[in-house]
N, C-alpha and C positions, 0 to 999 in steps of 0.2 A: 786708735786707742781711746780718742774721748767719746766713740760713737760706743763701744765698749762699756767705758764708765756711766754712759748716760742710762745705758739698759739696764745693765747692776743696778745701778742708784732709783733708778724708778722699779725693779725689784724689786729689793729690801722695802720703798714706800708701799707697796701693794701688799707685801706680805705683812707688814707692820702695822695697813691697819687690818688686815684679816685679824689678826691675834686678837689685838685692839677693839672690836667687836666682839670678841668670845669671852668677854669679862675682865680685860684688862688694858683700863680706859687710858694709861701712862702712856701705853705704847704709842698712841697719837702724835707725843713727842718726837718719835724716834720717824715714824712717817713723815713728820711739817722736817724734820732735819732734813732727812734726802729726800724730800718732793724739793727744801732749797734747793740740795746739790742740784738737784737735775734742774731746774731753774738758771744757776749759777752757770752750769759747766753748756746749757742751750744759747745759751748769753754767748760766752764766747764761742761756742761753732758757727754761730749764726751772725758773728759777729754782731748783735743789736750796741747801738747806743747806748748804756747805760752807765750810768754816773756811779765811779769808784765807793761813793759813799753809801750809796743805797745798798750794792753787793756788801759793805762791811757790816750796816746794819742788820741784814738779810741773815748774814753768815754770822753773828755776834746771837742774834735772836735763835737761829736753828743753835746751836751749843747750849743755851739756857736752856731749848726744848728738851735737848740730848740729856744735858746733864740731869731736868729733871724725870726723866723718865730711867735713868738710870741708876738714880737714887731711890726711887720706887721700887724699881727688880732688886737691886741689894735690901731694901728692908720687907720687900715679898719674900725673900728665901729666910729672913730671920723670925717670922712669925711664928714659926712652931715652938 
């Protein structure tokens, strides 16, 4: 299941910045989000050492990216 979530999640980043080069430079966000997850979720299949705090930063900073790139799309569709 997580070899699963890892291919999604690096999906969504590859498709995310395709967009994100065709004029809408927000979506950068929404790829640095799931390039973490997949970061995050290789961490633990691969079991690496990595220290709880850094994953929170990691995952605290991909949400910021998230949210601002999703406040972007909400006030992309209000422009008309």
């Amino acid at each position: 299941m997580l070899i699963v979530s890892i291919i999604l999640e690096a999906t969504v980043a590859v498709i995310a910045v395709l967009a994100a080069r065709q004029g809408r430079p927000y979506l950068y966000g929404l790829a640095f989000t799931f390039a973490a997850y997949v970061l995050y979720d290789l961490a633990r299949l691969l079991q690496w050492p990595v220290e709880g705090a850094l994953l929170s930063g990691l995952f605290l900073l991909a949400t910021i990216t998230a949210l601002v790139a999703v406040w972007a799309l909400y006030w992309e569709g209000h422009k008309s």
